[in-house]
C-alpha positions as CSV (number, residue, x, y, z in Angstrom):
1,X,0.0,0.0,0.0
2,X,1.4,3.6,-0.9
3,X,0.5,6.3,0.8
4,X,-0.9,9.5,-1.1
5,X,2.4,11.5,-1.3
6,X,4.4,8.1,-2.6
7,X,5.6,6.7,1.0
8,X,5.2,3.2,2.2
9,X,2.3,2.3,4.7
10,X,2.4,-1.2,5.1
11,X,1.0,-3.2,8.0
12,X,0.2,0.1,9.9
13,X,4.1,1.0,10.1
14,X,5.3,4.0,7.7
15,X,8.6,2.9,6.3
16,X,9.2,6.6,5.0
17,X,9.4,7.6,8.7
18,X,12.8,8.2,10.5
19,X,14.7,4.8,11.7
20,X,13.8,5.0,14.9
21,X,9.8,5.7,14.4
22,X,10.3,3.1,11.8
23,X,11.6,0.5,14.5
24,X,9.4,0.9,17.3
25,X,6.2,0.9,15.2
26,X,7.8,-2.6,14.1
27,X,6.9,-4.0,17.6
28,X,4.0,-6.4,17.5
29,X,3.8,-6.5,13.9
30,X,3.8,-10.0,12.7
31,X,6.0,-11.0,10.2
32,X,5.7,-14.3,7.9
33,X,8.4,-15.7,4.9
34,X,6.7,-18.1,3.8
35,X,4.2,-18.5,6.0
36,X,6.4,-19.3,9.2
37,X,7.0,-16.8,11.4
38,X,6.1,-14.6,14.6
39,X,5.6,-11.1,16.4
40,X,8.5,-8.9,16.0
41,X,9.8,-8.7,19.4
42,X,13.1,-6.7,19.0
43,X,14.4,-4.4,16.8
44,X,17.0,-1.9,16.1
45,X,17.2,1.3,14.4
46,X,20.2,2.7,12.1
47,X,20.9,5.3,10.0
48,X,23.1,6.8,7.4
49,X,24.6,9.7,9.6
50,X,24.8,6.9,12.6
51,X,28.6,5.3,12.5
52,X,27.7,2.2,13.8
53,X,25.8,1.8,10.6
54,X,26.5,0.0,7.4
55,X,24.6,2.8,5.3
56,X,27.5,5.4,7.1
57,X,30.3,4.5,4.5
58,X,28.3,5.0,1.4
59,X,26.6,2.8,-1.3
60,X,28.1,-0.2,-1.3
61,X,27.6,-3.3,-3.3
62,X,27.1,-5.1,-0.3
63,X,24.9,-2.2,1.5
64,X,23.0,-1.2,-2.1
65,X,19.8,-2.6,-0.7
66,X,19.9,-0.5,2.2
67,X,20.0,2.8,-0.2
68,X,16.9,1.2,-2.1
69,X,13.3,2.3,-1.6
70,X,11.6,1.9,1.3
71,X,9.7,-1.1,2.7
72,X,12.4,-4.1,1.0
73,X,14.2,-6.2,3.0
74,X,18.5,-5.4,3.0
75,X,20.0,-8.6,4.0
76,X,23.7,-8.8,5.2
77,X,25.9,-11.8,6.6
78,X,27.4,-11.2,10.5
79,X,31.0,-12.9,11.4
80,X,30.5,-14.5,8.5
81,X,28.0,-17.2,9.9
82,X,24.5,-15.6,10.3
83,X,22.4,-14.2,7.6
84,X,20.2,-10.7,9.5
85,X,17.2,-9.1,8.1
86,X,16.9,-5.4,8.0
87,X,13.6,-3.4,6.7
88,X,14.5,-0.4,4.7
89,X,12.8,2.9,5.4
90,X,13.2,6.6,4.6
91,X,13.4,7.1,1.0
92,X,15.6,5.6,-1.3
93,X,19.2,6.8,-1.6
94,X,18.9,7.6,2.3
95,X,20.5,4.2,3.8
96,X,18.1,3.8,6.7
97,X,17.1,0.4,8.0
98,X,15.6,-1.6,10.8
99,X,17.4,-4.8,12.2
100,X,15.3,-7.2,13.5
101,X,16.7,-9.0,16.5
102,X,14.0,-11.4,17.6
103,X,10.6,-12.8,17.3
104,X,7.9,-14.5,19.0
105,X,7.8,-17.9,17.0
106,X,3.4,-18.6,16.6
107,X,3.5,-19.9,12.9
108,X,5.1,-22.9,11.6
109,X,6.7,-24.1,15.0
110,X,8.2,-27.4,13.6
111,X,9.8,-25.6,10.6
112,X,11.4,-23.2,13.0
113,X,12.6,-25.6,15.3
114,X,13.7,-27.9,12.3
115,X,15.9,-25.0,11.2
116,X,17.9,-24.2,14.4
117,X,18.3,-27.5,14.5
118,X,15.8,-29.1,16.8
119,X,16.0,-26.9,19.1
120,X,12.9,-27.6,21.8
121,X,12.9,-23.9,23.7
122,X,10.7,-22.2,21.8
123,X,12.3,-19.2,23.8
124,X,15.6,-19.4,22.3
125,X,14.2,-20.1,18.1
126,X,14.3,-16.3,17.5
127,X,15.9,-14.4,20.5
128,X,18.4,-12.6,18.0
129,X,19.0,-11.6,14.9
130,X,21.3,-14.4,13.3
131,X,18.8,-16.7,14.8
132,X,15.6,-14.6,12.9
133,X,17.8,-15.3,10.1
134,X,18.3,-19.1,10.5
135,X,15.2,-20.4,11.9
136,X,13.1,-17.9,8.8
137,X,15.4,-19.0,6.4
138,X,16.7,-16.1,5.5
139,X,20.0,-16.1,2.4
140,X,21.3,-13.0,0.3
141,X,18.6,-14.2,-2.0
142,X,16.6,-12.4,0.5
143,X,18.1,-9.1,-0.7
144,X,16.0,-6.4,-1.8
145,X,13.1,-8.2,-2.0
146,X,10.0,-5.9,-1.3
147,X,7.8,-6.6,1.9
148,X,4.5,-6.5,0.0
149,X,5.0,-9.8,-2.1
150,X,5.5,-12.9,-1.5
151,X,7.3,-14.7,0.2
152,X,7.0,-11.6,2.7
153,X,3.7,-10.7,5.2
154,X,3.9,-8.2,7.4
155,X,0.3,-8.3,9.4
156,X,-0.8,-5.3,12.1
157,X,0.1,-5.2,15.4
158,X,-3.0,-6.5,17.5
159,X,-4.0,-4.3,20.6
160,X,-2.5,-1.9,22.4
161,X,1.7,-2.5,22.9
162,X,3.6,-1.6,25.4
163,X,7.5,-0.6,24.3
164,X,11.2,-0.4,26.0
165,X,14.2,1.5,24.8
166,X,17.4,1.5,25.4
167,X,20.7,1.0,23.6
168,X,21.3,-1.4,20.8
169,X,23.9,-4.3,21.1
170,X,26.9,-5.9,20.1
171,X,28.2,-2.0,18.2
172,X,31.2,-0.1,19.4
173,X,30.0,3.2,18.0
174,X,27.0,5.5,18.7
175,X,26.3,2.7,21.9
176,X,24.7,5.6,23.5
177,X,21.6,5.9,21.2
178,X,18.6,4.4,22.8
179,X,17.5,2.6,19.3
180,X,16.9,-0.6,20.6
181,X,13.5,-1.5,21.1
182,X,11.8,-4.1,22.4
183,X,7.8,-6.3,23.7
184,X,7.7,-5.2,27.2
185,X,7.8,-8.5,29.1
186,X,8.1,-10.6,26.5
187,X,10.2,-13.8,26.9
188,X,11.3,-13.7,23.8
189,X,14.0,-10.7,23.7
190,X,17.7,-11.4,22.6
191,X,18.8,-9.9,26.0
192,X,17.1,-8.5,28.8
193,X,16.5,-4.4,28.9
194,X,18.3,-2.6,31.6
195,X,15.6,-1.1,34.0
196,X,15.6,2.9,33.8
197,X,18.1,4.7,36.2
């Protein structure tokens, strides 16, 4: 669905909005490939002028997906082990995206758990974003693939949600941004969110 000045509305999140907006919107949503999946627990938010960013050096061949137009998915490979999904927002040539960390596993339970491996905990099949990747079956064929098609579903969020911030993981630059966002009290969260001080 466009919106009437060209953005993307889909699933009650606006992918032309700012990063952050962008990622906590995310929270709740649920998201299918192929019709396995969950509710978007976790996310993150980056941006171009952000240096813990891949969109901060520039188009890249590797990051071109992340400069595309909003509301695809930009798909990169971590330590060289883990395929993580991003959504693209902003417009395109921006290089803004949302990385998302974890899921509440409710569709296709025995793929999932078939995928990281047999893996019982139902806790543990999506608490982070390499294991999004694996147990969704997500490859660079993934890449730039628009979340309004097949083998994407993004669905609205269901009631009212109730989101944390704080400070994203596993960077060593901007680690003071609060653009990690997360399911108040869900078990399902890559890592527990520091109470407020």
């Amino acid at each position: 669905m466009r919106r009437p000045d060209g953005g993307a509305l889909l699933a009650g999140v606006d992918f032309m909005a700012d990063a952050p907006q962008v990622a906590r919107s995310l929270i709740g949503v649920l998201l299918l490939v192929d019709g396995v999946g969950g509710r978007i627990v976790e996310t993150e938010a980056y941006d171009r002028e952000d240096p813990a960013s891949h969109s901060h050096v520039g188009p890249r061949p590797r990051n071109a997906s992340m400069f595309g137009p909003p509301a695809h998915v930009y798909v990169y490979r971590s330590y060289g082990i883990h395929w993580c999904m991003n959504f693209v927002c902003r417009e395109a040539g921006h290089g803004a995206g949302v990385l998302i960390r974890a899921i509440e596993p409710l569709f296709g339970l025995d793929l999932l758990r078939e995928r990281r491996g047999g893996l019982l905990d139902d806790r543990l099949l999506c608490a982070g974003p390499g294991r999004v990747g694996q147990a969704l079956g997500i490859t660079r064929a993934h890449d730039g693939l628009p979340l309004n098609a097949p083998p994407f579903e993004l669905r609205p969020a269901e009631g009212s949600v109730n989101v944390v911030t704080g400070p994203r993981i596993g960077i060593s630059k901007a680690v003071e941004l609060p653009w990690r966002f997360g399911l108040a009290g869900s078990r399902h969260l890559s890592k527990p969110f520091r109470p407020p001080r």
